[in-house]
ROZA-577995 format. One record per residue (C-alpha): x, y negated, z; residue in one letter; residue number from 1. Coordinates in nm, 2 decimals, always signed. Each point is the difference from the previous one (the first is absolute). Layout:
<mitors>
X/Y/Z/A/NUM
...
</mitors>
This chain:
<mitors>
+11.37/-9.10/+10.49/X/1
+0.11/-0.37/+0.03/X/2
-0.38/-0.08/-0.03/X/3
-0.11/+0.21/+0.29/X/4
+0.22/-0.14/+0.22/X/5
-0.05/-0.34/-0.15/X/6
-0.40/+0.05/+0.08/X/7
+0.04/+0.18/+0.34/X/8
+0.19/-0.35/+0.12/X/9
-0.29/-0.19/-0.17/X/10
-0.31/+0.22/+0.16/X/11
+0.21/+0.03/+0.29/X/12
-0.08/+0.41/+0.00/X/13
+0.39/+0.11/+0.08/X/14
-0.04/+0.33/+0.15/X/15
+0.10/+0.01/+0.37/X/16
+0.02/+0.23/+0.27/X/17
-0.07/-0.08/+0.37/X/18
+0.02/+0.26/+0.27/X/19
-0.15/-0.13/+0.38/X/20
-0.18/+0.13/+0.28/X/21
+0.01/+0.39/-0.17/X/22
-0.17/-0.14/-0.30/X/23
+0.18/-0.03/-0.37/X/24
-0.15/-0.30/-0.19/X/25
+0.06/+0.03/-0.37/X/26
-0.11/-0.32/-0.24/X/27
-0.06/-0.06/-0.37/X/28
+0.08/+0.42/-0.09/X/29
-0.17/+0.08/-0.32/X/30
-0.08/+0.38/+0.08/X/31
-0.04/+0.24/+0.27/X/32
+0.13/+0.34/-0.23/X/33
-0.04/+0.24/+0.29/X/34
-0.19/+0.03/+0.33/X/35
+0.01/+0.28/+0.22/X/36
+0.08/-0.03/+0.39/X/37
+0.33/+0.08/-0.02/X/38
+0.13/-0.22/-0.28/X/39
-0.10/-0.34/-0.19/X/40
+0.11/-0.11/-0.32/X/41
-0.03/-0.32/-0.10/X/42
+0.13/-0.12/-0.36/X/43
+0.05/-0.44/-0.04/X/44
+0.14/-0.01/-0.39/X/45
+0.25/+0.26/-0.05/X/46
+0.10/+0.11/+0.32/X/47
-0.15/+0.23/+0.31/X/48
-0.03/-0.03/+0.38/X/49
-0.02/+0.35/+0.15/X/50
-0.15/-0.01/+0.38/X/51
+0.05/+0.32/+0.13/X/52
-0.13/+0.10/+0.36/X/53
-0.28/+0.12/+0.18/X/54
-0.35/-0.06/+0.03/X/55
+0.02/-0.25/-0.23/X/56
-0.31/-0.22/-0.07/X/57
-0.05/-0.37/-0.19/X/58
-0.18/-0.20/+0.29/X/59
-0.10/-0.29/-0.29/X/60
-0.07/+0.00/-0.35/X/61
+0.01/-0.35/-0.21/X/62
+0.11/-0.04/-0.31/X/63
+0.33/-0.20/+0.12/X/64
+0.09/+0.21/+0.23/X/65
-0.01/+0.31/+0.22/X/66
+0.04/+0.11/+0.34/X/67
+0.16/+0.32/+0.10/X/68
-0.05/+0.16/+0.37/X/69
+0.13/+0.35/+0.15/X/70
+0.34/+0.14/+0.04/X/71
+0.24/-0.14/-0.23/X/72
+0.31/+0.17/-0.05/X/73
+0.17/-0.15/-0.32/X/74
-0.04/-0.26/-0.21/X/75
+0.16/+0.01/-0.34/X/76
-0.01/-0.20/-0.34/X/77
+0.17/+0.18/-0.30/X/78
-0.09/-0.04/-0.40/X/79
-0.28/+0.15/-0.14/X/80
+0.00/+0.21/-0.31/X/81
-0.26/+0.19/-0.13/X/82
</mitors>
């Protein structure tokens, strides 16, 4: 674990969340898990961001980051165990 975090200071890819003008900006994830237009899950290591809402769409695609338009109702980041 020590690595990863070691190595996301070095490659500067620390997962952050920025939320402007309606649109949630999400950088250096590692997975969308689900996509449907009322929820988004996103997994970064060993953790998951849950967007829930409505009419949910990603606006951008790149491989650092994402960008997430419609009706956001809640944003939450909780452990992720499968």
């Amino acid at each position: 674990m020590i690595n990863r975090y070691i190595n996301d200071i070095v490659d500067a890819n620390i997962f952050e969340i920025s939320f402007k003008n309606d649109k949630l900006t999400i950088y250096y994830y590692d997975e969308i898990k689900e996509f449907k237009d009322d929820v988004i899950i996103i997994l970064k290591n060993n953790k998951k961001l849950i967007i829930k809402g409505k009419k949910l769409r990603i606006e951008s695609l790149y491989n650092e980051y994402l960008i997430i338009k419609g009706n956001i109702l809640s944003i939450n980041l909780g452990d992720f165990y499968e």
